[in-house]
N, C-alpha and C positions, 0 to 999 in steps of 0.2 A: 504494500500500500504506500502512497505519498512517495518521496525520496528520501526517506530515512536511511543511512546507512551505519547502522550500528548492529554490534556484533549480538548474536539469539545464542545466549549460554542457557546450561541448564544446570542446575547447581545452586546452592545460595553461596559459597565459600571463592567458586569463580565468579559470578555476578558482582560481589562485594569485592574482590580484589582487583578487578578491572574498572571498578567504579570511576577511581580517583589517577589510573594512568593519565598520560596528558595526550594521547593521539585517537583513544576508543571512550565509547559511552556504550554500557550494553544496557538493553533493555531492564534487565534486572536491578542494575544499579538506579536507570533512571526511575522506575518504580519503590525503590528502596528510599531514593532522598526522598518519595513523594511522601511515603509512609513519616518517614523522619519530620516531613513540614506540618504531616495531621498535628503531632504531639502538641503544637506550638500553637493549634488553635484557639480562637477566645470565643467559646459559645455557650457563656452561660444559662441563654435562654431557652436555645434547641436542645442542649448539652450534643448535638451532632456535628462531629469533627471530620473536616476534608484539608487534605494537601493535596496541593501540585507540586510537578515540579518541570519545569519547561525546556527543552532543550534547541540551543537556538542553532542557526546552522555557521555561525565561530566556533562551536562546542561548548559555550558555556552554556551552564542549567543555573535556573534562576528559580525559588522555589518559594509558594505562598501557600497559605493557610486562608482559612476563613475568620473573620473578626467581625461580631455583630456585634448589634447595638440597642440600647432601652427601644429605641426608636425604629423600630424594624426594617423601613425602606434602605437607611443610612449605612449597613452592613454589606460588609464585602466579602464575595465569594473568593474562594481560594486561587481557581482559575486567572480570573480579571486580576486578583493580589499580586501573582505572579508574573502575569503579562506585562502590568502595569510599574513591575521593578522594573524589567529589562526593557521595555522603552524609555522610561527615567534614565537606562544605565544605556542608551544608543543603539539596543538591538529593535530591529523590528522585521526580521526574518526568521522564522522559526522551523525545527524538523520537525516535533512532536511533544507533545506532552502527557506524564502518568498524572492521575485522579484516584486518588486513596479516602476514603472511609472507613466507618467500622462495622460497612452491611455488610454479615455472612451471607446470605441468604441469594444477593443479586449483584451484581459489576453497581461501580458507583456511576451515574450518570450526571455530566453536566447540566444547570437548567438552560432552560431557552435563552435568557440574557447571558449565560457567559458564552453558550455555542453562536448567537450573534457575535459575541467581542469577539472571539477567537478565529469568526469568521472575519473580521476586521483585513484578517492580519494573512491571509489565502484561504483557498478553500481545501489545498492535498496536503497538508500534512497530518500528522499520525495521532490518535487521540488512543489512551491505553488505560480503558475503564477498567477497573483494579478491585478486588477484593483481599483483606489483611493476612491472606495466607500465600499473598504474591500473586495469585494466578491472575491473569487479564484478558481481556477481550479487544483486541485490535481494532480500529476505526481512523475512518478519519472525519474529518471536519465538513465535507461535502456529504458524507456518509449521516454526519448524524445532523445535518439541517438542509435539507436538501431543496431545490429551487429557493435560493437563497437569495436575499439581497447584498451586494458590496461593494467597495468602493468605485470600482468599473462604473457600477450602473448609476454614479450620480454623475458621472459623462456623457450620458443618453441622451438622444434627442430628446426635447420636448412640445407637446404640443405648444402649451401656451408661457410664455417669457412675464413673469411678474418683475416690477419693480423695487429695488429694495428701497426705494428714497422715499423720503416724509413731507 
């Protein structure tokens, strides 16, 4: 899927040893920080914890959690947390990103605001919905919001031309 090119170990002891090389990201590693950025979550009010962790195509991974708030709209999902470091930090090219929870039961899924943001940013790279025992589900970002809107289509003809002046 997407252009990701990082190595598919199977292992925890190899996934975690090629984490931190400085030439490879493997999948496992990048699921692993994602895990690592849940702990860090602030969600007193869901008590439900997500990290991501992003992997841009420099190779750096850039990795956020979720941080709510008394005020429900004002809380930031994990996803957006993370994207929104590494464009702070000059990235805005991305491989893929893991999504960690603490649902046994089913892959954690993005909601529809952060698969918009992330569709921001292309529509082929790799989304890798994660359950705490590592296992995942491969996707990508066309995959999971599909006839999408993005930044192409605010270059679209239009029919009618408004004026922004007062």
């Amino acid at each position: 899927m997407g252009d990701l090119k990082i190595a598919m170990l199977h292992g925890k002891d190899q996934g975690l040893q090629l984490l931190h090389h400085p030439d490879r990201v493997t999948v496992e590693g990048l699921i692993h920080q994602s895990l690592e950025a849940k702990e860090f979550a602030y969600c007193p009010y869901s008590n439900f914890r997500v990290g991501a962790a992003l992997l841009a195509h420099d190779d750096r991974v850039f990795t956020g959690c979720n941080v709510e708030n008394a005020c429900n709209n004002l809380g930031v999902c994990a996803e957006r947390n993370a994207i929104a470091k590494a464009v702070s930090e000059g990235c805005r090219s991305f491989k893929a990103i893991a999504i960690a929870s603490d649902l046994h039961d089913q892959f954690i899924s993005p909601c529809g605001g952060c698969r918009q943001f992330m569709r921001e940013f292309g529509a082929r790279w790799d989304v890798y919905l994660t359950k705490p025992d590592g296992s995942y589900k491969e996707m990508n970002v066309s995959e999971l919001l599909p006839v999408s809107f993005g930044p192409e289509d605010m270059s679209m003809k239009k029919v009618v031309k408004i004026s922004n002046e007062y």
